[in-house]
PDB file of the backbone (N, CA, C, O) and the ligand in Angstrom, with CONECT records:
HET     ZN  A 101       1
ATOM      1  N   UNK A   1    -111.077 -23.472  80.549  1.00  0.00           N
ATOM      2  CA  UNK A   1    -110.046 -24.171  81.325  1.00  0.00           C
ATOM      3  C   UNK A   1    -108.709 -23.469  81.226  1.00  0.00           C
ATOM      4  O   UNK A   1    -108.078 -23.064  82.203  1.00  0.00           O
ATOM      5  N   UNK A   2    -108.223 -23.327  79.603  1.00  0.00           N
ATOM      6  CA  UNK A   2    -107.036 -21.934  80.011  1.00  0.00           C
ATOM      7  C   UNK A   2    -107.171 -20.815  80.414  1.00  0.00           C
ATOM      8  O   UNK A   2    -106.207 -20.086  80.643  1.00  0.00           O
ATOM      9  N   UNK A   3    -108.386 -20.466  80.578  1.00  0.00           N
ATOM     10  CA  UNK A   3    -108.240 -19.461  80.635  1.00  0.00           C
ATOM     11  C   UNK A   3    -107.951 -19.021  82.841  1.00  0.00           C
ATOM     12  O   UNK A   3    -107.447 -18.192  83.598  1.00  0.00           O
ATOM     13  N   UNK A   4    -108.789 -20.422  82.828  1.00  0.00           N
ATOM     14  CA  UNK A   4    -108.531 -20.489  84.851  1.00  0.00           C
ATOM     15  C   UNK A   4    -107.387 -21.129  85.017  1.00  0.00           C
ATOM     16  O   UNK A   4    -107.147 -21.549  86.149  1.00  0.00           O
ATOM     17  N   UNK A   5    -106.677 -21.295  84.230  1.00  0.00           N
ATOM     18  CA  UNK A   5    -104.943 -21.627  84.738  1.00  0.00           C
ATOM     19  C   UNK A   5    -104.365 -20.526  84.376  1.00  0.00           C
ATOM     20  O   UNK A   5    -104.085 -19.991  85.448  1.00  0.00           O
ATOM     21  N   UNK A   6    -103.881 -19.608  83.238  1.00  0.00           N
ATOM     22  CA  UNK A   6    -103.690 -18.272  83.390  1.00  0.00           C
ATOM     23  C   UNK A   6    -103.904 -17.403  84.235  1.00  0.00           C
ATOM     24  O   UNK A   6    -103.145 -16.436  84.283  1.00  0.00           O
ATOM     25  N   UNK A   7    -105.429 -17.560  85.481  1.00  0.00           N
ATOM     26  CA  UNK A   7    -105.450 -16.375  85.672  1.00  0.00           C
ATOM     27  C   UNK A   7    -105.121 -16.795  86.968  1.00  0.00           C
ATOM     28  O   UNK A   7    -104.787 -15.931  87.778  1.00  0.00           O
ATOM     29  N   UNK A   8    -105.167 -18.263  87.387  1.00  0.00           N
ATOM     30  CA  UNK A   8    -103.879 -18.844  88.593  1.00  0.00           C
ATOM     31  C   UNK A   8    -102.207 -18.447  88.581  1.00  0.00           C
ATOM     32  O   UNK A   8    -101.455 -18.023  89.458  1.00  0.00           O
ATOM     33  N   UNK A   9    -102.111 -18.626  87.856  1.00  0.00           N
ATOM     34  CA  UNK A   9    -100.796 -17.996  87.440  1.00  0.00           C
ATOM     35  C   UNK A   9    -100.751 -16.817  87.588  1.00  0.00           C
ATOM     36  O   UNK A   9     -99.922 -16.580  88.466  1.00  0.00           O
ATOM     37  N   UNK A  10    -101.202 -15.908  87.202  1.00  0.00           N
ATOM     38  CA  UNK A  10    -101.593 -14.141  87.309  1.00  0.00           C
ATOM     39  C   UNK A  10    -101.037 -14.109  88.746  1.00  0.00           C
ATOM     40  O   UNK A  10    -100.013 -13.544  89.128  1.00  0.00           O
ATOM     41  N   UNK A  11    -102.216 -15.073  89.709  1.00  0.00           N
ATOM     42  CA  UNK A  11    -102.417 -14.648  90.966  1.00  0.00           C
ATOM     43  C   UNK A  11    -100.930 -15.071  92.008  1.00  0.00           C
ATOM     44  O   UNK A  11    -100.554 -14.597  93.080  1.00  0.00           O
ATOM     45  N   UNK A  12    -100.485 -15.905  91.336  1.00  0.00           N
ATOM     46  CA  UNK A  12     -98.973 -16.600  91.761  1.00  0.00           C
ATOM     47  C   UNK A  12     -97.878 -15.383  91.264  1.00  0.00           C
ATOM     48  O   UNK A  12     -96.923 -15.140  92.002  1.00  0.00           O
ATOM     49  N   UNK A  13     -97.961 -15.020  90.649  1.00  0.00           N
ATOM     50  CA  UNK A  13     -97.018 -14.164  89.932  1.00  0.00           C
ATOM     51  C   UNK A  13     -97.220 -12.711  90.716  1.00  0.00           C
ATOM     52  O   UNK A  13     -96.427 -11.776  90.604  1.00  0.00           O
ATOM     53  N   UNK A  14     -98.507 -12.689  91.585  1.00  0.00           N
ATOM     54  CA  UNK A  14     -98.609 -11.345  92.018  1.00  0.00           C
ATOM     55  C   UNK A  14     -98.283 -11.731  93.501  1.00  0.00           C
ATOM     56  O   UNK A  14     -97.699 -10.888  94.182  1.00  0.00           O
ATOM     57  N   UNK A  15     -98.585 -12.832  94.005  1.00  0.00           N
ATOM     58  CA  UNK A  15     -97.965 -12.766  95.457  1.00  0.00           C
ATOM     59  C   UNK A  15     -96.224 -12.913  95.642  1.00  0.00           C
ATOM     60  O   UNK A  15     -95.493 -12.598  96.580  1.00  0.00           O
ATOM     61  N   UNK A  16     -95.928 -13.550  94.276  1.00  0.00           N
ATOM     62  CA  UNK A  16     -94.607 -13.221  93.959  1.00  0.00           C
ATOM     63  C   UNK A  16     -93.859 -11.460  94.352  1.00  0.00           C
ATOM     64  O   UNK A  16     -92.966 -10.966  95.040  1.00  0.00           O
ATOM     65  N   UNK A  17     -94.763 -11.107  93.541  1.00  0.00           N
ATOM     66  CA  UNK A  17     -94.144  -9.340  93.309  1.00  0.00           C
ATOM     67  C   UNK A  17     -94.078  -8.872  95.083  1.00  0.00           C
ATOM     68  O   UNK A  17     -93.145  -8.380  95.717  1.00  0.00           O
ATOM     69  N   UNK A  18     -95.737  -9.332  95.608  1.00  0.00           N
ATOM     70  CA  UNK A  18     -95.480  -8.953  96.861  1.00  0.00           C
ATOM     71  C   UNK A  18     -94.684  -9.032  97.755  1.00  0.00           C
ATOM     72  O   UNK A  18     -94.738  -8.305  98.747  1.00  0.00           O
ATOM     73  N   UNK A  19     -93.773  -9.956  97.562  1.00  0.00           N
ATOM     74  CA  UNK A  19     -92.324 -10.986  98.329  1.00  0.00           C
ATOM     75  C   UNK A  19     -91.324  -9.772  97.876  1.00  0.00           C
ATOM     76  O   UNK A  19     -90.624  -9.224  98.728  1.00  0.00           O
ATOM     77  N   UNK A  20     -91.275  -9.312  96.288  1.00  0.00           N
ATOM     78  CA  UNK A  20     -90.366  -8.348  96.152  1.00  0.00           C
ATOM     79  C   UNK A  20     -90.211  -6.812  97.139  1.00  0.00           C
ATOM     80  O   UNK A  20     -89.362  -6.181  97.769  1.00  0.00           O
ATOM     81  N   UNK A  21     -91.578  -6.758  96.779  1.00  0.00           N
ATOM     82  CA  UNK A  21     -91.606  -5.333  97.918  1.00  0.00           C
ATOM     83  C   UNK A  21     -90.923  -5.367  98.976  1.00  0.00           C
ATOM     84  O   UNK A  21     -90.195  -4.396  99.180  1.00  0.00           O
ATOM     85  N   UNK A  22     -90.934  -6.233  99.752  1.00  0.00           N
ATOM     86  CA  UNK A  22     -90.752  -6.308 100.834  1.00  0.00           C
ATOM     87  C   UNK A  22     -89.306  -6.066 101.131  1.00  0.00           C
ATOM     88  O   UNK A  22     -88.711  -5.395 101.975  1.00  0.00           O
ATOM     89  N   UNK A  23     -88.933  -6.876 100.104  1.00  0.00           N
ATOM     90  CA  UNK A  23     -87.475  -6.695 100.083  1.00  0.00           C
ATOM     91  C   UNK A  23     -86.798  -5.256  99.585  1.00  0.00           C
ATOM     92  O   UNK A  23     -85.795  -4.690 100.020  1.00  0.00           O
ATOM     93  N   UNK A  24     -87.509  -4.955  98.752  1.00  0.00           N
ATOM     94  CA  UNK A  24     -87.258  -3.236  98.531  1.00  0.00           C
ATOM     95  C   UNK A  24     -87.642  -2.610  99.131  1.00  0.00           C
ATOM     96  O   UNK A  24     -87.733  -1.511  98.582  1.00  0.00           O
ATOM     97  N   UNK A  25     -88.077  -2.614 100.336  1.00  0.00           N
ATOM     98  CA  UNK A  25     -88.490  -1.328 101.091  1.00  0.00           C
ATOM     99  C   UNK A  25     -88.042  -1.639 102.483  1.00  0.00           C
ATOM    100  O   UNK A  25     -88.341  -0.980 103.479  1.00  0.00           O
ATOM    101  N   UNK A  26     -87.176  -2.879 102.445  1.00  0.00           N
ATOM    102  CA  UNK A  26     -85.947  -3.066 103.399  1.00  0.00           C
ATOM    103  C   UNK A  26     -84.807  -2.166 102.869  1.00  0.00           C
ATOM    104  O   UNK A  26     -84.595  -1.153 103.537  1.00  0.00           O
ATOM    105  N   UNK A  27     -84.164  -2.337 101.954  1.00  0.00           N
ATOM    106  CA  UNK A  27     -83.130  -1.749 100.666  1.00  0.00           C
ATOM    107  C   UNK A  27     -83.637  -0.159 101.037  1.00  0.00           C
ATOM    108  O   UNK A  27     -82.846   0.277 101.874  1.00  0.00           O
ATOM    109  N   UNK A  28     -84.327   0.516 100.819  1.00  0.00           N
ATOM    110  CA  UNK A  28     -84.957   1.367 100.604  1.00  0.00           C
ATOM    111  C   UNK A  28     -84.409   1.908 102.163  1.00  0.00           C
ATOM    112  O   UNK A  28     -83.429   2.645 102.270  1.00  0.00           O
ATOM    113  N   UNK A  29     -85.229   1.403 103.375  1.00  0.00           N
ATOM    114  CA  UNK A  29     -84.721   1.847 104.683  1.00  0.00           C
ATOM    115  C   UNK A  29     -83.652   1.553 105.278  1.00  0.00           C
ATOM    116  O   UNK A  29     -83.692   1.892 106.460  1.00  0.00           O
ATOM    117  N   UNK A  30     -82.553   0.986 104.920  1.00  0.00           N
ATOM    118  CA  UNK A  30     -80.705   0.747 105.108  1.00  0.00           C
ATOM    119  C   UNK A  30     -80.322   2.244 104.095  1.00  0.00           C
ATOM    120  O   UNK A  30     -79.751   3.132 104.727  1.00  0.00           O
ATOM    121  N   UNK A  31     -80.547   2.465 102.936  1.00  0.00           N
ATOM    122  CA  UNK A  31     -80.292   3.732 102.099  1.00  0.00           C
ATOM    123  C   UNK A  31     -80.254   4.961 102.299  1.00  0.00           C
ATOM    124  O   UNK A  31     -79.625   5.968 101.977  1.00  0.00           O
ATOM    125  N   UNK A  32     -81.620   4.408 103.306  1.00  0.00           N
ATOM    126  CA  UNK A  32     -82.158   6.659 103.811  1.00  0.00           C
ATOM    127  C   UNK A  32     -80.651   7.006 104.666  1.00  0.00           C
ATOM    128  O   UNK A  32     -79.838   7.826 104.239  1.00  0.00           O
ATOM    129  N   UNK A  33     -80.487   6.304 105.800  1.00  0.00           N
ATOM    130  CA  UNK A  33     -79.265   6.778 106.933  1.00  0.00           C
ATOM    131  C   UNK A  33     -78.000   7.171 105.896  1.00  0.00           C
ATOM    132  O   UNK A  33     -77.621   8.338 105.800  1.00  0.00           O
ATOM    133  N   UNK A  34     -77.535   6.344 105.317  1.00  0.00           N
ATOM    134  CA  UNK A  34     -76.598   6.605 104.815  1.00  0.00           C
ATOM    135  C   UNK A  34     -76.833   8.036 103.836  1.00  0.00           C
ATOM    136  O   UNK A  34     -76.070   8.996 103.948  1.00  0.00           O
ATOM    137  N   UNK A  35     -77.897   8.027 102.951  1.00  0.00           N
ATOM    138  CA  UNK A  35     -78.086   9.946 102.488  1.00  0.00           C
ATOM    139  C   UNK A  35     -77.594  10.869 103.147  1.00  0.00           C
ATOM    140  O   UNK A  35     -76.719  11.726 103.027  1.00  0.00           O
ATOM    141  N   UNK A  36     -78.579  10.411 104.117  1.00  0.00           N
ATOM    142  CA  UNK A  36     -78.487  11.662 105.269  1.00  0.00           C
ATOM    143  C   UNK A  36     -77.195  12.026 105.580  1.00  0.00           C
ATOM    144  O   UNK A  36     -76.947  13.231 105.584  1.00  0.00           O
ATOM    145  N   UNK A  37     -75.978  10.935 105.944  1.00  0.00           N
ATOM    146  CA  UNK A  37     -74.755  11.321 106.091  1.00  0.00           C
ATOM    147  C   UNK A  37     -74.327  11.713 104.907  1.00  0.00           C
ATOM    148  O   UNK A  37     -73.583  12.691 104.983  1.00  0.00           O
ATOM    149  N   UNK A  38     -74.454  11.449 104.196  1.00  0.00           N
ATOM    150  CA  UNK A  38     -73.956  11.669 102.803  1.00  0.00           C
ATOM    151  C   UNK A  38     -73.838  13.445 101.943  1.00  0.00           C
ATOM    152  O   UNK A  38     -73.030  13.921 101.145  1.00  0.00           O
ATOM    153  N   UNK A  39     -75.465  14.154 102.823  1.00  0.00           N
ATOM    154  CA  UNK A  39     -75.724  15.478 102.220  1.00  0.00           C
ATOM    155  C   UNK A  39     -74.351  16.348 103.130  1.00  0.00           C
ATOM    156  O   UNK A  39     -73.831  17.147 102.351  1.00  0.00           O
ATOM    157  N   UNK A  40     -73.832  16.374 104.198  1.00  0.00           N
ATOM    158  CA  UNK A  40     -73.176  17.029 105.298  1.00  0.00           C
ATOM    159  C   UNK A  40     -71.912  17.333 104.433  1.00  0.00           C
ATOM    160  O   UNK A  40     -71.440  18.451 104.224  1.00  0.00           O
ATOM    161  N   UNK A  41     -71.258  15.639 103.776  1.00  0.00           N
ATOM    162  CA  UNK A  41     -70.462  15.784 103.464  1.00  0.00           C
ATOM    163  C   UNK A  41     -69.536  16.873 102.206  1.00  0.00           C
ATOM    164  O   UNK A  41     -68.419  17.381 102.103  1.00  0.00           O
ATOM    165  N   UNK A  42     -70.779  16.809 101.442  1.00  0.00           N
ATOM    166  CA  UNK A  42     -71.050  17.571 100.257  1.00  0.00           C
ATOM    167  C   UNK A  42     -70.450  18.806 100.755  1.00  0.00           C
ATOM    168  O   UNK A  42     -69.466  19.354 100.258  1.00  0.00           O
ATOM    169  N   UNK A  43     -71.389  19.375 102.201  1.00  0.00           N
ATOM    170  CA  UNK A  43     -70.736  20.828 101.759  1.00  0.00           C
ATOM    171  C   UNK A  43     -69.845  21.030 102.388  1.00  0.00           C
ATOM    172  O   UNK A  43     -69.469  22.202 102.381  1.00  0.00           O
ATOM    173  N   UNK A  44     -69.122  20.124 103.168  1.00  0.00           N
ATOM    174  CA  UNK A  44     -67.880  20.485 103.940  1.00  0.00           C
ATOM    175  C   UNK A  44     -66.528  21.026 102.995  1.00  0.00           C
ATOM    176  O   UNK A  44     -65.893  22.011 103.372  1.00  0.00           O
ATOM    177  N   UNK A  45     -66.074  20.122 101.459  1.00  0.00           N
ATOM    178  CA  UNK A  45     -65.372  20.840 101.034  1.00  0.00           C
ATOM    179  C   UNK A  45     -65.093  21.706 100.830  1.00  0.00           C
ATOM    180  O   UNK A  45     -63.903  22.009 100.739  1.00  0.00           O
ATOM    181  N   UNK A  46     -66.367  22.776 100.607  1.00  0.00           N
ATOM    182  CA  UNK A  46     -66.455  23.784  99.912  1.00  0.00           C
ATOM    183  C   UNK A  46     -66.987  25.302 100.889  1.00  0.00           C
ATOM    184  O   UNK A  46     -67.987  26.018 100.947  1.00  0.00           O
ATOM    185  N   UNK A  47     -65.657  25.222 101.541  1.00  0.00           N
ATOM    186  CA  UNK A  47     -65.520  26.488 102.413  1.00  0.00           C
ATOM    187  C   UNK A  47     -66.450  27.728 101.970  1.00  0.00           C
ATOM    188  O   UNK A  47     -66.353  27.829 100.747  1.00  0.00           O
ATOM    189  N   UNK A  48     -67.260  28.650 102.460  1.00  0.00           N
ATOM    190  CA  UNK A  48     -67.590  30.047 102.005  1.00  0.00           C
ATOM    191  C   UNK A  48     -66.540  30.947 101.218  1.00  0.00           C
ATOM    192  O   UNK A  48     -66.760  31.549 100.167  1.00  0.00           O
ATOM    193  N   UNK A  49     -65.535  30.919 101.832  1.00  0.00           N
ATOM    194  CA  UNK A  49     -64.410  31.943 101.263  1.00  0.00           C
ATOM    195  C   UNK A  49     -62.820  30.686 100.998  1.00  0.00           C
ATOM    196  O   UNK A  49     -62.019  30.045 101.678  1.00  0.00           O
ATOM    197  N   UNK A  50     -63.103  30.925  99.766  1.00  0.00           N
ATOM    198  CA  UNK A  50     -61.583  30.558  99.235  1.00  0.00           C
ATOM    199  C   UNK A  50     -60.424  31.005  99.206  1.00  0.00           C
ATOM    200  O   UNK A  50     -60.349  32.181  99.565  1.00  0.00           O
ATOM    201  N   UNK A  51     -59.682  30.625  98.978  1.00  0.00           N
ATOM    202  CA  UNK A  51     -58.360  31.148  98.277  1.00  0.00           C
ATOM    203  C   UNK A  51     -58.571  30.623  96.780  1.00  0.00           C
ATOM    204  O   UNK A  51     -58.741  31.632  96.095  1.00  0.00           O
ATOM    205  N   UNK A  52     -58.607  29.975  96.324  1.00  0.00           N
ATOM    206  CA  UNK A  52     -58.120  28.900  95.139  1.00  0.00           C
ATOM    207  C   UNK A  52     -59.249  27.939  95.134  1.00  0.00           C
ATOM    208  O   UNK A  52     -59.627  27.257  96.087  1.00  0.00           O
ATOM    209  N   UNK A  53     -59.976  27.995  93.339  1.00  0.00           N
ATOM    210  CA  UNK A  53     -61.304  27.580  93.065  1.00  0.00           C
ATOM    211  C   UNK A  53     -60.489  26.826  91.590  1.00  0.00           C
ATOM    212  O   UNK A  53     -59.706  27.200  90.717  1.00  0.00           O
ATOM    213  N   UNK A  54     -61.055  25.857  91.875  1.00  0.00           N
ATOM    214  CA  UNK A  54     -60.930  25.053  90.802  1.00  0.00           C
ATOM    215  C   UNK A  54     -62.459  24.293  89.955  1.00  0.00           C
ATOM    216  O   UNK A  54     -63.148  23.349  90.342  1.00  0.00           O
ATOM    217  N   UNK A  55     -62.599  25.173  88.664  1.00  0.00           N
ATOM    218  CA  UNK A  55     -63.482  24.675  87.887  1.00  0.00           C
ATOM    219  C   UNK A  55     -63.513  23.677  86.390  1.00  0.00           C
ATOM    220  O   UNK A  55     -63.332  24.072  85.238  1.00  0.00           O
ATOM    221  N   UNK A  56     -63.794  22.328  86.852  1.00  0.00           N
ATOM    222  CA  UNK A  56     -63.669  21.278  85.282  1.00  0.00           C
ATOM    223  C   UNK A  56     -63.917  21.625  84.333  1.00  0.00           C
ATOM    224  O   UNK A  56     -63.296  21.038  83.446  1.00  0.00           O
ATOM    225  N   UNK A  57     -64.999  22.829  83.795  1.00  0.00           N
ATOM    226  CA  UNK A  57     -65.624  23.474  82.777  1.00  0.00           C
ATOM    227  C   UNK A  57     -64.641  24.472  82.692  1.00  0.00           C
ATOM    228  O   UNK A  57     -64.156  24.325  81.570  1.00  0.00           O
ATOM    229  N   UNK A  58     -64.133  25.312  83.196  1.00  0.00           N
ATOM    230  CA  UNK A  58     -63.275  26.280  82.696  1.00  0.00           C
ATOM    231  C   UNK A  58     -64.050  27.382  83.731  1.00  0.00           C
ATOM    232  O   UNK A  58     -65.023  26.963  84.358  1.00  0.00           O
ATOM    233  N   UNK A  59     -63.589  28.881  83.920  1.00  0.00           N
ATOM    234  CA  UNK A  59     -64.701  29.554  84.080  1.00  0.00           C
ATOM    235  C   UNK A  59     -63.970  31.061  84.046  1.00  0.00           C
ATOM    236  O   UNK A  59     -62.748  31.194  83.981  1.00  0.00           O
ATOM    237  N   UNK A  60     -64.759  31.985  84.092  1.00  0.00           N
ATOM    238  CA  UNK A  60     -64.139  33.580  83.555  1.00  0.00           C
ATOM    239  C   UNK A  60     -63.171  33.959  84.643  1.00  0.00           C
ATOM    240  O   UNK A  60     -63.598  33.791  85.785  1.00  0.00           O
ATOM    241  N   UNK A  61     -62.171  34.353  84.539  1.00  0.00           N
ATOM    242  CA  UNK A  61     -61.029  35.225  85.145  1.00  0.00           C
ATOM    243  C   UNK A  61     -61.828  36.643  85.526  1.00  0.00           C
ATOM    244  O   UNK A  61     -62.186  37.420  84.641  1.00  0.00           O
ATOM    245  N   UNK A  62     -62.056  36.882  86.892  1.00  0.00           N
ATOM    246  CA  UNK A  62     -62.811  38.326  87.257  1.00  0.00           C
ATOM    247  C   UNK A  62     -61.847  39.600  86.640  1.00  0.00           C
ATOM    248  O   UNK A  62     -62.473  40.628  86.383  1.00  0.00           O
ATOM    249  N   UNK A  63     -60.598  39.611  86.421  1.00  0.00           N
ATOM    250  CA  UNK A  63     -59.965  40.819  85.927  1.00  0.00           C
ATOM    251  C   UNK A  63     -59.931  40.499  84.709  1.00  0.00           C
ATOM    252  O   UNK A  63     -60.339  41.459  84.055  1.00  0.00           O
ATOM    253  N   UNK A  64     -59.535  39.270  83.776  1.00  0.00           N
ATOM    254  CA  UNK A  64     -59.402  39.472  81.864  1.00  0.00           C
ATOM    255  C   UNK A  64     -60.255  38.971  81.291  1.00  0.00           C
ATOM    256  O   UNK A  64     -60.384  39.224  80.093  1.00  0.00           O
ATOM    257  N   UNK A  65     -61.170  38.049  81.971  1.00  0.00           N
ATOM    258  CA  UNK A  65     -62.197  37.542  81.628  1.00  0.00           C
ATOM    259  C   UNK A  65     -61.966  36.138  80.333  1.00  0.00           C
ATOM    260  O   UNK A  65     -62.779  35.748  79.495  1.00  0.00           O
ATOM    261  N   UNK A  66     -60.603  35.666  80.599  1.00  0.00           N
ATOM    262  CA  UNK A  66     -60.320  34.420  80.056  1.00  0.00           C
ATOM    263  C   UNK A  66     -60.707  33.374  80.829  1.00  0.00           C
ATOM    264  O   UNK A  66     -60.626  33.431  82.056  1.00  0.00           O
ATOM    265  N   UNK A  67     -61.252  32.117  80.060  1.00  0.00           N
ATOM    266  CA  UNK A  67     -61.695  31.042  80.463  1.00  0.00           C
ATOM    267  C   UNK A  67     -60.252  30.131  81.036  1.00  0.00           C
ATOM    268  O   UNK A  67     -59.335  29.601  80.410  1.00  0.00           O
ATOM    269  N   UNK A  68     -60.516  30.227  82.349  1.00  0.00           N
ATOM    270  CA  UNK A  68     -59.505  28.800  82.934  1.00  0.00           C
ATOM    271  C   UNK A  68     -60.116  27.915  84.127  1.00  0.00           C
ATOM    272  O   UNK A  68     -61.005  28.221  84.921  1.00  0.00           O
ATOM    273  N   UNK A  69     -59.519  26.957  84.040  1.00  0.00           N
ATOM    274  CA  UNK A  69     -60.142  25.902  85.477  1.00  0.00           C
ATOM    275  C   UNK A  69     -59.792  26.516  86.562  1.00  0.00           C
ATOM    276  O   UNK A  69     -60.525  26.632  87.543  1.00  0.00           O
ATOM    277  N   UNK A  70     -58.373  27.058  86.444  1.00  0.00           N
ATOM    278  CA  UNK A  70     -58.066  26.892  88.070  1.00  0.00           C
ATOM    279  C   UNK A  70     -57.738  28.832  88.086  1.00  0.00           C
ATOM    280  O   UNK A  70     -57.132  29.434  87.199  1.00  0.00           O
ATOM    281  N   UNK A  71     -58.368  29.485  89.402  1.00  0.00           N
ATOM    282  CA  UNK A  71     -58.555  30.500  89.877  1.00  0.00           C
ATOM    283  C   UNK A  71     -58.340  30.822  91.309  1.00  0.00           C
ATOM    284  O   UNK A  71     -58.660  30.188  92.314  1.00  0.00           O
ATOM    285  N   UNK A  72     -57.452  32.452  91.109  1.00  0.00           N
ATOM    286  CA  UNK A  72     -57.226  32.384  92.627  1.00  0.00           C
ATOM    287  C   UNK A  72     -57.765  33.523  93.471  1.00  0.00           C
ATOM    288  O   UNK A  72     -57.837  34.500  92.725  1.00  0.00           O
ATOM    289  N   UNK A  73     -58.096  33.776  94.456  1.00  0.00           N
ATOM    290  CA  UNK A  73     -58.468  35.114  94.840  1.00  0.00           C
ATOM    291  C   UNK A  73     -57.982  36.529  95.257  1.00  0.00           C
ATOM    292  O   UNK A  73     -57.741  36.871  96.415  1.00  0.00           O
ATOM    293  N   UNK A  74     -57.902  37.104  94.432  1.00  0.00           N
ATOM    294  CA  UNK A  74     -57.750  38.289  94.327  1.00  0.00           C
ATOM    295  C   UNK A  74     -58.562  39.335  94.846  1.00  0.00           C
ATOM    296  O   UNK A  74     -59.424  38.948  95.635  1.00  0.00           O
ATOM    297  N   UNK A  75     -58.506  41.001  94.532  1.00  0.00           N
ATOM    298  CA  UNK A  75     -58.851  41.718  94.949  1.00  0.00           C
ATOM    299  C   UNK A  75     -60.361  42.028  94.424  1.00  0.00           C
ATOM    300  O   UNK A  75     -61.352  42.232  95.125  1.00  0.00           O
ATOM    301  N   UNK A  76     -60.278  42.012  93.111  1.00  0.00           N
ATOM    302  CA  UNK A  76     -60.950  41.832  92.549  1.00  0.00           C
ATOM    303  C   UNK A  76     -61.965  40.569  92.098  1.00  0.00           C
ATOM    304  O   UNK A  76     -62.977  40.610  91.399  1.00  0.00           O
ATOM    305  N   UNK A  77     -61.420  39.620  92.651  1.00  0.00           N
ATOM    306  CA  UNK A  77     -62.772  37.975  92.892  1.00  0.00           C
ATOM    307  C   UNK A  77     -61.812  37.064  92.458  1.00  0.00           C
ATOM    308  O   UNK A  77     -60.662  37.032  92.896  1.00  0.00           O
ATOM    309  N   UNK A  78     -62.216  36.402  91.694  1.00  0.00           N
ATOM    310  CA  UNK A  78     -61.217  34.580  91.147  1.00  0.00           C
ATOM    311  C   UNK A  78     -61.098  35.366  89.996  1.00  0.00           C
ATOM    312  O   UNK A  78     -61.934  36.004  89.356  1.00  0.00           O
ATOM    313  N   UNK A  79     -59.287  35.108  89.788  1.00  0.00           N
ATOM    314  CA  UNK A  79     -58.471  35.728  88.815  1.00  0.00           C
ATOM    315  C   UNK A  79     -57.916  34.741  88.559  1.00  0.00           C
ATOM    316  O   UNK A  79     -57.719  33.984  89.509  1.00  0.00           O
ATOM    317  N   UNK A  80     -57.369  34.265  87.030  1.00  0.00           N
ATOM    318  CA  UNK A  80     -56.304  33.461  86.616  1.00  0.00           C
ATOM    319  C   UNK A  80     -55.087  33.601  87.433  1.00  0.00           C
ATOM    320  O   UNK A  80     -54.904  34.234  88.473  1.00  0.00           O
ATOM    321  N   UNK A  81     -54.179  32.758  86.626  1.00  0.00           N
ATOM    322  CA  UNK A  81     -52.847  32.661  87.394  1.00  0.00           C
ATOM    323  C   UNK A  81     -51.780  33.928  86.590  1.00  0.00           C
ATOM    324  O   UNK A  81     -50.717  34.331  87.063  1.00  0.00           O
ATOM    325  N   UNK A  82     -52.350  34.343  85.398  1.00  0.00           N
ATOM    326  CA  UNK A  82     -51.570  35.842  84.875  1.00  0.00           C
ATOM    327  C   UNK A  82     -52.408  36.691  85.756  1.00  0.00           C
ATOM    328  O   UNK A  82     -51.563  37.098  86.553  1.00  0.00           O
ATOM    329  N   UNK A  83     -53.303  37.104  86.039  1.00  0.00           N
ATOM    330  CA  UNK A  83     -53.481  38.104  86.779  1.00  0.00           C
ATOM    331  C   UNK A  83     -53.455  38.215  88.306  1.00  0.00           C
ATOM    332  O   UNK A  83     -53.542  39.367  88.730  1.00  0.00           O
ATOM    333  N   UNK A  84     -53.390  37.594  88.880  1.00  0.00           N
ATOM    334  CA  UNK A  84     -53.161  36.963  90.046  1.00  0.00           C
ATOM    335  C   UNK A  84     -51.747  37.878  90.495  1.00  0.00           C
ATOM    336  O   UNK A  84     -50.704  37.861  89.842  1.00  0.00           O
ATOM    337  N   UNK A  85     -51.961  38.650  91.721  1.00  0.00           N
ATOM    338  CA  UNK A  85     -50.727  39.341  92.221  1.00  0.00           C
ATOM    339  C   UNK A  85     -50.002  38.865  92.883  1.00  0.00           C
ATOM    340  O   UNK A  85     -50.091  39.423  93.976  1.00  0.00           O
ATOM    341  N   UNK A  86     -48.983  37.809  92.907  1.00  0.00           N
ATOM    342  CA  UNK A  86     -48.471  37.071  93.427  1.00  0.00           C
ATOM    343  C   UNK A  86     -47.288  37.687  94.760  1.00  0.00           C
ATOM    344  O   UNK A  86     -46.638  36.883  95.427  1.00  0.00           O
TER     345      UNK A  86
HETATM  346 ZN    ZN A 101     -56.990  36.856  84.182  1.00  0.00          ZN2+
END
């Protein structure tokens, strides 16, 4: 006898879940459109050719090879702001 009310329950609890799906794979298809706009945006900041590169990590100076965030372009590639021919 418990053991056929448990496995009523089981079966309640799974048409439950099925109610969830449904709802997540609504969620799921409102999400995709918006990605999609979302990837374009990404690379618009980030022109092919710079002037002026700014890195949070730091990154090598192409002429002294000191670590700084912010780099500008030179003759020689992204140069600090001391080497940088102003
Ligand atoms: Zn430098």
């Amino acid at each position: 006898m418990a053991r056929d009310r448990s496995l009523d329950e089981f079966a309640r609890a799974d048409s439950d879940s099925d109610g969830d799906d449904g709802d997540d794979g609504g969620a799921d298809a409102a999400d995709d459109p918006a990605s999609a706009d979302d990837d374009p945006n990404f690379a618009d900041p980030e022109p092919a050719v710079s002037t002026y590169a700014f890195s949070p990590g730091g990154a090598a100076c192409a002429a002294c090879g000191e670590t700084v965030e912010k780099r500008w372009r030179d003759e020689s590639g992204l140069v600090c702001g001391d080497c940088k021919a102003w």
